[in-house]
MARVEX-326632 format. One record per atom (N, C-alpha, C, O): x, y negated, z. Coordinates in steps of 0.1 Angstrom, whole numbers, plus 2048, in hexadecimal, padded with zeros to 3 digits. Atoms other than C-alpha are relative to their C-alpha. Layout:
N
XYZ;...
END
This chain:
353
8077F4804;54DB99D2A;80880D805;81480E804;7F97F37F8;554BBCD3C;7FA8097F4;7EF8087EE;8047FA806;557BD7D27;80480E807;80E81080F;8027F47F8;550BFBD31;80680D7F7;8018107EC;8017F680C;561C18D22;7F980E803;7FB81580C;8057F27FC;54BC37D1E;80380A7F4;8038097E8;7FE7F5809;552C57D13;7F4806800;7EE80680A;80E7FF803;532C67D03;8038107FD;80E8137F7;7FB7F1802;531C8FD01;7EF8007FC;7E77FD805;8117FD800;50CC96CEF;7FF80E800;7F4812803;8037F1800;510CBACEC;7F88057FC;7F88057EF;80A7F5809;4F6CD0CE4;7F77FE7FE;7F47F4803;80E7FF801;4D2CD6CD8;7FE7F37FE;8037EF7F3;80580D803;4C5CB4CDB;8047F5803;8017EA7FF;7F58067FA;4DECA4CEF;8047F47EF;8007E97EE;7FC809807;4ECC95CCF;7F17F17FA;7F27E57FA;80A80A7FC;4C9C84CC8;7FB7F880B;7F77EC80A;8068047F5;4BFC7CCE5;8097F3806;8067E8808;7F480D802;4E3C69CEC;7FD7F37F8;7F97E97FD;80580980A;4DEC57CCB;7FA7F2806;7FF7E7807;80580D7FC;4C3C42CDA;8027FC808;8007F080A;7FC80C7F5;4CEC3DCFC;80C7F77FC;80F7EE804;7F680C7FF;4ECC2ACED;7FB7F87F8;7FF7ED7FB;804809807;4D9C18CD4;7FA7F680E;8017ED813;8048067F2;4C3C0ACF6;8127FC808;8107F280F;7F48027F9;4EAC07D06;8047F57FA;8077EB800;7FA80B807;4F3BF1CEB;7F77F5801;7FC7EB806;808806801;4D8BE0CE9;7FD7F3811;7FC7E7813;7FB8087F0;4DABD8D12;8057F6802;8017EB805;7F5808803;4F7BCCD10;8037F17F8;8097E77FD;80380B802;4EFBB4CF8;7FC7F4806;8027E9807;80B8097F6;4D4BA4D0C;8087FD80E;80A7F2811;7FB80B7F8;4E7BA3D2A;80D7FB801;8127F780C;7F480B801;506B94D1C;80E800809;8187FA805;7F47FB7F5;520B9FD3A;8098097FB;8158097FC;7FD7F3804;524BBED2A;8018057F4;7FB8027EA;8007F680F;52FBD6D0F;80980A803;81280B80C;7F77EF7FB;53ABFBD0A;80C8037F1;80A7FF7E6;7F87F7808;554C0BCF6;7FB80E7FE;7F4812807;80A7F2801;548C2CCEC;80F80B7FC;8198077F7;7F17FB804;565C4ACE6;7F580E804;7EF81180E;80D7F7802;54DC68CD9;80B811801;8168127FC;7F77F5800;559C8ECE1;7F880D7FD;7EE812804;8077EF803;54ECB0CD2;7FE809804;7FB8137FD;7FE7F57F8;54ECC3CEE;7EF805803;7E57FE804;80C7F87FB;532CDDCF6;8028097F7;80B80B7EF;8047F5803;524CF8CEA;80C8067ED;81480F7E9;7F97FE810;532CF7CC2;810802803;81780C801;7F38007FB;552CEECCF;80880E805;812813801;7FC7F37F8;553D0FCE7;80280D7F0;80B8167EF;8017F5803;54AD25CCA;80F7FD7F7;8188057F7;7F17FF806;569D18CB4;810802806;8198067FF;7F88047FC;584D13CD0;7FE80980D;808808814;8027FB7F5;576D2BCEC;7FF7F980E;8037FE818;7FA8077F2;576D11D04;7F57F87FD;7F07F67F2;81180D800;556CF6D0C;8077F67FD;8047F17F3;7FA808806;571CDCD0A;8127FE7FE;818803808;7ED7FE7F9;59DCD9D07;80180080C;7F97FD815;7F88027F5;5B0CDDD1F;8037F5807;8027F4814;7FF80C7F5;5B9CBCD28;7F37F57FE;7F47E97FE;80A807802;596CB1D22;7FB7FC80C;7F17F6809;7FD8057F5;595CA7D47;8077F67FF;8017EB7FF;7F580A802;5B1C92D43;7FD7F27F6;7FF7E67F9;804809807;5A5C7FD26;7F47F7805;7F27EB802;80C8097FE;583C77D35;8087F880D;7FF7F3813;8028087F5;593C64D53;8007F4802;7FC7ED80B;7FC80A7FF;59DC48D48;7F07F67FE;7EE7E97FD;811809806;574C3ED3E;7FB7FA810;7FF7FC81C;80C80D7FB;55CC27D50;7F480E806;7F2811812;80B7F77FE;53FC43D4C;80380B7F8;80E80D7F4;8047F180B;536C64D38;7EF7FE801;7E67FD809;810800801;518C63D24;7FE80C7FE;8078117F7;8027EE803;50BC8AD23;7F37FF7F8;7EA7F67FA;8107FB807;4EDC96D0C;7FB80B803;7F080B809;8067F47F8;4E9CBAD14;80C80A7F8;8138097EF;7F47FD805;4FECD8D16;7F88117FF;7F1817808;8017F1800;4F7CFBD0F;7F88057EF;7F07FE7EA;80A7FC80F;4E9D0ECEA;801811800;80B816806;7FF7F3803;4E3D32CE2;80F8057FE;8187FE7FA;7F17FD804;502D47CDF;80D800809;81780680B;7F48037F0;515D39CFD;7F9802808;7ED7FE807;8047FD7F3;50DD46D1F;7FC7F780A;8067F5811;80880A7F6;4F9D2ED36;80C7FE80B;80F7F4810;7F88037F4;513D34D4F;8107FD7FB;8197F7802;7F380980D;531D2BD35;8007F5801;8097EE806;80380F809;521D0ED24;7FD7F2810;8017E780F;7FF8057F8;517CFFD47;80B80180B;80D7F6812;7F78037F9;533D08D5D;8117F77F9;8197EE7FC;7F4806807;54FD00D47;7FE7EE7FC;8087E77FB;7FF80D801;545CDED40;7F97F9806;8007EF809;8068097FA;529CCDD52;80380480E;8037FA814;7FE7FD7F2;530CDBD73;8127FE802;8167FA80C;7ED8027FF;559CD9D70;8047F17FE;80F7ED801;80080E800;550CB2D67;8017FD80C;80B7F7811;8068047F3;53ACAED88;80E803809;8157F980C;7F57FB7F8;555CC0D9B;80C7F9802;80D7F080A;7F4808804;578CB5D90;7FC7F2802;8047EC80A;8008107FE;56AC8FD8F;7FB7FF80E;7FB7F3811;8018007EE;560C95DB6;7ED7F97FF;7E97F480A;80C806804;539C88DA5;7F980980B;7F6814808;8017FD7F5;52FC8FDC7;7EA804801;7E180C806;80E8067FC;50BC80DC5;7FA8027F3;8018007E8;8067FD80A;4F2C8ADAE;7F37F9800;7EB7FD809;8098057FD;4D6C72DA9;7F48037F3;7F47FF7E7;805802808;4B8C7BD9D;7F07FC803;7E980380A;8088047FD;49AC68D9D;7F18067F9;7F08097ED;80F7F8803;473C78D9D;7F17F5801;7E77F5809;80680B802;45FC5BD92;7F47FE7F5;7F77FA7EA;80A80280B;43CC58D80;7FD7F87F7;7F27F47FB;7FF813809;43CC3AD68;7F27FE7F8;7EA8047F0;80F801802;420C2DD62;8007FE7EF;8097F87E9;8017FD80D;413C35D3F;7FD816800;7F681E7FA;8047F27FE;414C5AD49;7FC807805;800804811;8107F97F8;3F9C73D56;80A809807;8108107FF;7FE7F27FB;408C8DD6F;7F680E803;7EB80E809;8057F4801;3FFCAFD6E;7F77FD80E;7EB80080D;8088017F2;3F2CA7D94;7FA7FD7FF;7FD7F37F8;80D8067FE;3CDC9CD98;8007EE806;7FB7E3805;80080C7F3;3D8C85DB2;80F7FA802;8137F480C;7EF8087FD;400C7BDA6;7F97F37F4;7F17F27EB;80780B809;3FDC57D9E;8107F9800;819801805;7F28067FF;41FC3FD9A;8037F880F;80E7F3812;7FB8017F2;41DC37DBF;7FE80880A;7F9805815;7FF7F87F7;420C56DCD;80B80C7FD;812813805;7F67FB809;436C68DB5;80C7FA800;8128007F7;7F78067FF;454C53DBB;80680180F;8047FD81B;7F67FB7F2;470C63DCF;8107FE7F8;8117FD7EC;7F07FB807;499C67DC7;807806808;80B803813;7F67F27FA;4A9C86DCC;80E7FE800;8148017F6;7F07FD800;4CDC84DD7;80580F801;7FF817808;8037F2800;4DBCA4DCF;810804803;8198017FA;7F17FF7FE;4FECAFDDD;80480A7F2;7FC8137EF;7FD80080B;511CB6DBB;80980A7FE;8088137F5;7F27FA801;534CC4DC3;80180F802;8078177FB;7FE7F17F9;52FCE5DD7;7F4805801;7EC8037F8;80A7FC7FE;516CF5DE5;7FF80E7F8;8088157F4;8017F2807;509D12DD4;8058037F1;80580E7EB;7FB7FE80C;518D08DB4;80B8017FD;80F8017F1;7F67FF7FF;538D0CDC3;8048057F4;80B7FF7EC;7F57FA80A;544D26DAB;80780C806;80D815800;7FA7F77F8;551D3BDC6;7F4810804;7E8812807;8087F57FB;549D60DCF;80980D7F7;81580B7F3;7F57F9804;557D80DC0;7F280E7FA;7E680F7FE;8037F7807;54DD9FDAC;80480B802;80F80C7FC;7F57F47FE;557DC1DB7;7F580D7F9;7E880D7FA;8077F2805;54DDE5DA3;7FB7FC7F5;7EF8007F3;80580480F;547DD6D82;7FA80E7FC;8018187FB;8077F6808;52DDEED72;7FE810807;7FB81A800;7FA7F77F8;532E08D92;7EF7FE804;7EA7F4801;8038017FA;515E13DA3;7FF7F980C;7F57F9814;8028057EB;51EE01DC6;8067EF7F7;80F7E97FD;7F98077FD;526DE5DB4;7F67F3804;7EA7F2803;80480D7F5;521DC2DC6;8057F57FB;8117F37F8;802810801;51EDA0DBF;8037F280B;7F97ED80F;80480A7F8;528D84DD5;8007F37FC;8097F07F4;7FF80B807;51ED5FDCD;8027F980B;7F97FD813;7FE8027F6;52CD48DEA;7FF7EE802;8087E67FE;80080A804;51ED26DEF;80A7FB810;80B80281A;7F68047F9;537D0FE01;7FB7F3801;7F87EB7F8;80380F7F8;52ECF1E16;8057FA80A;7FF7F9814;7F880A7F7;54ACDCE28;7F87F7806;7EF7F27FE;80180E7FA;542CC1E3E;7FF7F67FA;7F57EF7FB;7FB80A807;551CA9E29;7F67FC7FA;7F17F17FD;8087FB807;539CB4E0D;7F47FA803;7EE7F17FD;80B803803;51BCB6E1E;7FE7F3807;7F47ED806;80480E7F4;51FC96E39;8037F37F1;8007E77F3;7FD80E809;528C7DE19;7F38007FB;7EC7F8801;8087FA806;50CC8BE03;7F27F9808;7EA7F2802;8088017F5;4F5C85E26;7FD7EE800;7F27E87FE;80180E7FF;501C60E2B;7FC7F37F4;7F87E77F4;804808809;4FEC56E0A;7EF8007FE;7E97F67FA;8117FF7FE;4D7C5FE0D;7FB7F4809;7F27EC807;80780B7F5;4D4C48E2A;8077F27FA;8007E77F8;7FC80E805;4EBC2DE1D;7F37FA7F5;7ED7EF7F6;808803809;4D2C30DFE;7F37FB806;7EE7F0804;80D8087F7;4B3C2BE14;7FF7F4804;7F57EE802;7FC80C7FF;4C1C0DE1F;8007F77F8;7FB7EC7FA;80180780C;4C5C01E00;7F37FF7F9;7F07F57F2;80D801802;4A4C08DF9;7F67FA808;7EA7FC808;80A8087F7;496BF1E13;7FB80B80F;7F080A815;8077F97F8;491C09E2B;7F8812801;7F281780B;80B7F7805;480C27E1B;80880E80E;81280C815;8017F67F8;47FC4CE2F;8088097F7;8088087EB;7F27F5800;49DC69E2B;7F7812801;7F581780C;8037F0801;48FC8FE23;80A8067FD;8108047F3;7F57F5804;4A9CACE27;7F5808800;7EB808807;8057F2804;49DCCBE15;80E808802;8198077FE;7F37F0801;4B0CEEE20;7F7807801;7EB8067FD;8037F27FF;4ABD0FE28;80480780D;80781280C;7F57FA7F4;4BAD14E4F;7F780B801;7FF814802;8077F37F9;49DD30E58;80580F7F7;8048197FD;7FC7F5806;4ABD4AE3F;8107FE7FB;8168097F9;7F4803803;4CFD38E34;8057FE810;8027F4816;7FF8067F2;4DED3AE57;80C7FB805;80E7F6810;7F680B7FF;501D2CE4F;7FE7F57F8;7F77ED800;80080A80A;500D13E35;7FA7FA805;7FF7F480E;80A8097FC;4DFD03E3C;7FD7FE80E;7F87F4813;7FF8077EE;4E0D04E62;8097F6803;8077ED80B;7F380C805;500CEFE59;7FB7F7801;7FB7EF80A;80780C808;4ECCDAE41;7FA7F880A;7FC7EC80D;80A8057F7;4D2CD4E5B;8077F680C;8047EA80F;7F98037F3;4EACCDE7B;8097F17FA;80B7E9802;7FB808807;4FACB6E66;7FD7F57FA;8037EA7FD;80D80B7FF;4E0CA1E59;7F97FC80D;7F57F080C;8068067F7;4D1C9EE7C;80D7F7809;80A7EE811;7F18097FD;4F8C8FE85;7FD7F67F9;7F87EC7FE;80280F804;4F6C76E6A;7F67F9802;7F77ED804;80880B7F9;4D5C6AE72;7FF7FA80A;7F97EF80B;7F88097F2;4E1C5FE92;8037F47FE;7FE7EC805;7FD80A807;4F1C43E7E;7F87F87FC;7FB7EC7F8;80880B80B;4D5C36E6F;7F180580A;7EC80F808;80A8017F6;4B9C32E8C;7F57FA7F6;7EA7FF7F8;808806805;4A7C1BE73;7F88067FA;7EC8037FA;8097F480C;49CC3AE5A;7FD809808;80380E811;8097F5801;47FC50E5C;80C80A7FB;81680A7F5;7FA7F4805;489C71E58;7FA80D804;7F681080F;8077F87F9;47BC90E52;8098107F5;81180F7EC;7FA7F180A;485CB9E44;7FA808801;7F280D809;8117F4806;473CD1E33;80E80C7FD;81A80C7FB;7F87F3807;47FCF5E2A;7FE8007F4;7F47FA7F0;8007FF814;484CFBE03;7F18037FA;7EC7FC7F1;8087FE803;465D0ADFE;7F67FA805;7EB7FA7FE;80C8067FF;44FCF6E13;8037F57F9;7FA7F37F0;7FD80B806;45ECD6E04;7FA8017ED;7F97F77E8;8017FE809;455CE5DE1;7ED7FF7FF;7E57FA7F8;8158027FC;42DCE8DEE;8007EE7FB;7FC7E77F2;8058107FB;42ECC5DFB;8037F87F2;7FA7F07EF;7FC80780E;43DCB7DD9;7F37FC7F5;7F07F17EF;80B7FE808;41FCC5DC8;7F27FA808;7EA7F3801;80A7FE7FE;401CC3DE1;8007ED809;7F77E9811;7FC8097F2;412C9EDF5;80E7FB7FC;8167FC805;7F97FF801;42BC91DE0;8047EF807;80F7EB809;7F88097FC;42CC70DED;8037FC811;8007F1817;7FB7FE7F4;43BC7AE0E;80C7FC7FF;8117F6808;7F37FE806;45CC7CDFA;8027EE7FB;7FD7E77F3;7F980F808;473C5ADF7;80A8017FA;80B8017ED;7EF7FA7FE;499C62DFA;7F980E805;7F181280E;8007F47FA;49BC83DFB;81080B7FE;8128107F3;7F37F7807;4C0C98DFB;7FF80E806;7FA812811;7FD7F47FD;4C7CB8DFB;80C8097F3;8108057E8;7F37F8805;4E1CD4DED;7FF8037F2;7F57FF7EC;800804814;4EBCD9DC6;7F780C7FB;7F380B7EF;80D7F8806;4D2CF7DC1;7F87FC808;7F1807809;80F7FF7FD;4B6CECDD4;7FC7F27FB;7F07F07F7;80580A80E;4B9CC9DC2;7FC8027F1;7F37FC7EC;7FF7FB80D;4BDCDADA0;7F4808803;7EB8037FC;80F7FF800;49FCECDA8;7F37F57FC;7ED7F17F2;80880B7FA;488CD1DB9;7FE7F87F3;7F47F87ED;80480B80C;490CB7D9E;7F78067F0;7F08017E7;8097F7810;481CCFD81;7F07FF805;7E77FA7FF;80F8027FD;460CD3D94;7FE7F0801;7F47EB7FC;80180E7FF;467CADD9D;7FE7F87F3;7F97ED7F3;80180880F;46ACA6D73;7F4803801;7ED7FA803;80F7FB803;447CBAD6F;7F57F6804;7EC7F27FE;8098097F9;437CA6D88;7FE7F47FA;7F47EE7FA;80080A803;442C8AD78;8007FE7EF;8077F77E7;8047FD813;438C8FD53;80A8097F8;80980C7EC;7F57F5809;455CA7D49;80B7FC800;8107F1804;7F47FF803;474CB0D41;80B7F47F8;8177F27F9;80380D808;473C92D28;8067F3805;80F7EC800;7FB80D7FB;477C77D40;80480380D;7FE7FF818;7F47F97F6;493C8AD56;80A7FA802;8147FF7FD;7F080A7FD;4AEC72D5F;80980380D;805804818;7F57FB7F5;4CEC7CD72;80C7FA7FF;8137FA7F5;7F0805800;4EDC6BD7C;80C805808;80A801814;7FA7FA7F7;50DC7ED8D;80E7F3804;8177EF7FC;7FC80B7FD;51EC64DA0;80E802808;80D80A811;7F58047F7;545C5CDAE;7F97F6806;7F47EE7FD;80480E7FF;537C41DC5;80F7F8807;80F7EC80A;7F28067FD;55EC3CDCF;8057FC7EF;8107F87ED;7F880780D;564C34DA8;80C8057FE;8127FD7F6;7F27FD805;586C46DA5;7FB80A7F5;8048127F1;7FE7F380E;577C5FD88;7F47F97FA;7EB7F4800;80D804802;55DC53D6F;7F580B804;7F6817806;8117F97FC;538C5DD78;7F98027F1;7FE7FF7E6;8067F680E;520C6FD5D;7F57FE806;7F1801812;814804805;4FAC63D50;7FF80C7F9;8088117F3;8077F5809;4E4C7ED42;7F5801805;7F2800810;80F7F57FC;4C2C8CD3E;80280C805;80D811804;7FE7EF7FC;4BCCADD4D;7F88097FA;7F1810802;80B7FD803;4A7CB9D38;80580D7F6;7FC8137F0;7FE7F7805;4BFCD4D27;8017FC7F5;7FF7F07F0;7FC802812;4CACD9D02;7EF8047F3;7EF7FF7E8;8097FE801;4A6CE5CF7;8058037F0;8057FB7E7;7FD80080C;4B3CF5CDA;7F58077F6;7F980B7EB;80C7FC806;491D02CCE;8007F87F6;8007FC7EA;804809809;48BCE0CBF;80A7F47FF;8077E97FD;7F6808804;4ADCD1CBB;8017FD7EC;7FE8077E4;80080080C;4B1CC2C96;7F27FD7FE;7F17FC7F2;80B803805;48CCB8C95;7FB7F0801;7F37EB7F8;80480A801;487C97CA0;7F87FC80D;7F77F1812;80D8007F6;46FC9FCBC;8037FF80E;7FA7FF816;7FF8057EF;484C99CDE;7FF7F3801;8027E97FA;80380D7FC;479C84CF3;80B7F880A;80C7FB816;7F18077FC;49AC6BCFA;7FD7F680E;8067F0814;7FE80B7F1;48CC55D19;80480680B;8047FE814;7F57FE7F7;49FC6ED32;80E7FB7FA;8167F8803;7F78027FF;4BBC66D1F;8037ED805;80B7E780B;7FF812800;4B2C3FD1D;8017FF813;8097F881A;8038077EF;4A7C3ED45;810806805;8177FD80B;7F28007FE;4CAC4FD4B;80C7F67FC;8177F7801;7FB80F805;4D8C2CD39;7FD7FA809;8077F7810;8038037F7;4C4C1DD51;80C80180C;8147F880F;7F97FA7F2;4D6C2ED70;80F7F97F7;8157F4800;7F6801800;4F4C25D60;8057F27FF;8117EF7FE;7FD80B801;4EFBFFD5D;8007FF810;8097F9817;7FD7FF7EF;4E9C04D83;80E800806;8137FB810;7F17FB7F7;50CC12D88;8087F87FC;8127F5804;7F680E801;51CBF6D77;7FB7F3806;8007E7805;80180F7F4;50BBDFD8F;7F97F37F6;7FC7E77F6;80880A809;4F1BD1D75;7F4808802;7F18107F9;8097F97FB;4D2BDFD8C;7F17F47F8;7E57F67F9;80E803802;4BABC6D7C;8018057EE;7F680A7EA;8037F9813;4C2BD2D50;7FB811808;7F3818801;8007F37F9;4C0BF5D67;7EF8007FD;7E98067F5;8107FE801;49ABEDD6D;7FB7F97F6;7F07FE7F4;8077FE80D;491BDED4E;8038077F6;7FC8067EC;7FD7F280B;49DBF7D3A;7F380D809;7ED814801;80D7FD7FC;481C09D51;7F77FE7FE;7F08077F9;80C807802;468BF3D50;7FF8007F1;7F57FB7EC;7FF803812;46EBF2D2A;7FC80F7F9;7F78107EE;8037EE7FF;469C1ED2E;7EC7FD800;7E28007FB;8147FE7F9;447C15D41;7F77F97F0;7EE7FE7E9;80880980D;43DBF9D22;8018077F8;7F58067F4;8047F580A;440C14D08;7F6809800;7ED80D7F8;80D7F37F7;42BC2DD1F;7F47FE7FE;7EC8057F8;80F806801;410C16D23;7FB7FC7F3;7EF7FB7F2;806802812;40CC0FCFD;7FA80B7FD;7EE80D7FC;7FF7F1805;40EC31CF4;8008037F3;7FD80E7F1;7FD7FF80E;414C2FCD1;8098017F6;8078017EA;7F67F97FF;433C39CCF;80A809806;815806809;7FA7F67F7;43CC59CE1;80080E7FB;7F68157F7;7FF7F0803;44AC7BCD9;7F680B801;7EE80B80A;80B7F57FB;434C9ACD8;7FC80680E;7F180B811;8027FA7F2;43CCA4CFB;7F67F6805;7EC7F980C;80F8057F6;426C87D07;7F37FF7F6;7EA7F77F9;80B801807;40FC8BCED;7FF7F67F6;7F47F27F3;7F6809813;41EC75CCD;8018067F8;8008127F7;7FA7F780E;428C7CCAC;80D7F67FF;80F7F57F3;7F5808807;448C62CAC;80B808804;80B80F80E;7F47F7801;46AC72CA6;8087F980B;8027F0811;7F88047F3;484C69CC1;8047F97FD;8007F0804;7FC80D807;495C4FCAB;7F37F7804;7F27EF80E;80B8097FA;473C3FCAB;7FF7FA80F;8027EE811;7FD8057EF;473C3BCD2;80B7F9803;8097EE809;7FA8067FB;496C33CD7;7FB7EF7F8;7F97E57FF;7FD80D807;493C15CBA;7F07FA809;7F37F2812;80F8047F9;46CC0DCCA;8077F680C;8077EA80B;7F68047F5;484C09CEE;8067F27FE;8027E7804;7F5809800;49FBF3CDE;7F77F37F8;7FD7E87F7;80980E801;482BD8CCF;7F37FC80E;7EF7F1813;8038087ED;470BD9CF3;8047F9807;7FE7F080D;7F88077FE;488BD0CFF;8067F1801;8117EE805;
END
């Protein structure tokens, strides 16, 4: 029996519900496939935390998480704390510091649910966004001069090494590969970005060199945002940079019934730092404390995480076990048009199962 240690950060708004049931489904997994089991080591960090302690988490709260397996996240941000606080200080200083390079997030229709699209059906809706994680525009870098001054100026400075964006690149094609073959989309911006993404571009047309077998094609930011909508299943593998993923995938949740069933995983794929499961779906503190989030982004981020421990078939039935709820419909949150509380669903999950 392998046992996995994870450290679990639920944080804010609904984060702590929403967690709740993906570990009940974790536990539950695990049972079934018998290989496995987790330790759990629970931490108070986020938003509450900040307002007592001024800080999202300790000081050596880096340090402590290294020694884990995974990090389970729930969501980070609440009224009161500054958006650029509550997410740089902790979910982005995680990504970073653990070198969580690769951001995977998959845009997938599951059958049981209607997309907003006339014409999205569950075989055309199904792509995964690799999303460079580390740098990029989320560097952090840039500078502030004339605070409050007439002349004053703003610089925000996104930074894209080689290193960066060529790993980021190959892991897309490696993944294709692994997907039997499927087709490679870079999304940039080179016609109006004319360092960074001329980079980007020159760079990706380098590593496909390597990989003669894959299709390959690249869209600019904004046409790739059309095509999503009007042609989405052009899109297989698709990578691109940490704001035009972090965009993309939000129109990519919509398409795909919501915010709801948003799953994201930020990956060491060299394993020297643990990696971090989460929904992306935000703290939604509107209706935190009610009952009414809907927890299968957090469950399908369980999912992804039985994947990373190299248990790719509990990975897809813990999917398929998402889709068998769908297709009943008789137990689902208000967002898809339910009245069952989020407990409801997760416990629904862990007897489908």
């Amino acid at each position: 029996m392998e046992t996995k240690k994870i450290a679990v950060i639920a944080g804010d708004g609904i984060g702590p519900e929403v967690v709740s049931e993906g570990i009940k489904v974790m536990e539950r997994a695990a049972e079934i496939d018998g290989t496995i089991q987790f330790d759990y080591t629970y931490f108070p960090w986020g938003c509450e935390y900040y307002t007592k302690h001024g800080k999202m988490l300790p000081d050596d709260g880096l340090e402590q998480l290294k020694s884990f397996d995974a990090i389970y996240l729930g969501a980070v941000g609440f009224p009161g704390v500054p958006d650029h606080i509550s997410l740089r200080e902790l979910l982005l200083v995680i990504r970073k510091q653990f070198d969580q390079y690769v951001n995977l997030r998959p845009v997938k229709l599951l059958k049981g649910i209607e997309s907003p699209l006339r014409h999205g059906t569950s075989e055309n809706i199904d792509m995964l966004v690799i999303r460079e994680n580390s740098e990029g525009e989320y560097a952090g870098s840039g500078e502030w001069h004339a605070k409050g001054q007439p002349e004053e100026t703003v610089l925000q400075t996104g930074i894209f090494t080689r290193k960066g964006v060529e790993r980021i690149i190959r892991y897309a094609f490696d993944e294709a590969r692994r997907q039997g073959g499927k087709s490679v989309t870079s999304i940039s911006k080179a016609n109006a970005l004319n360092y960074s993404m001329v980079f980007w571009d020159e760079v990706f047309e380098e590593v496909a060199k390597d990989y003669p077998d894959i299709q390959t094609y690249s869209y600019l930011v904004d046409a790739a945002a059309m095509f999503m909508v009007i042609d989405p299943g052009r899109f297989e593998i698709v990578v691109t940079s940490n704001l035009f993923g972090d965009i993309l995938t939000d129109l990519g949740a919509a398409l795909a019934g919501g915010m709801g069933v948003a799953a994201g995983a930020n990956i060491d794929p060299e394993r020297r730092y643990p990696s971090m499961f989460e929904p992306i779906h935000g703290s939604a503190p509107d209706i935190a404390g009610q009952q009414i989030a809907n927890p299968l982004a957090a469950i399908w981020s369980v999912s992804q995480m039985f994947d990373f421990f190299e248990r790719p078939e509990m990975g897809a039935h813990i999917l398929a076990t998402i889709e068998k709820l769908l297709a009943a419909g008789d137990v689902l949150t208000p967002d898809l048009g339910g009245t069952a509380t989020t407990a409801a669903v997760g416990s629904k999950i862990v007897s489908l199962l």
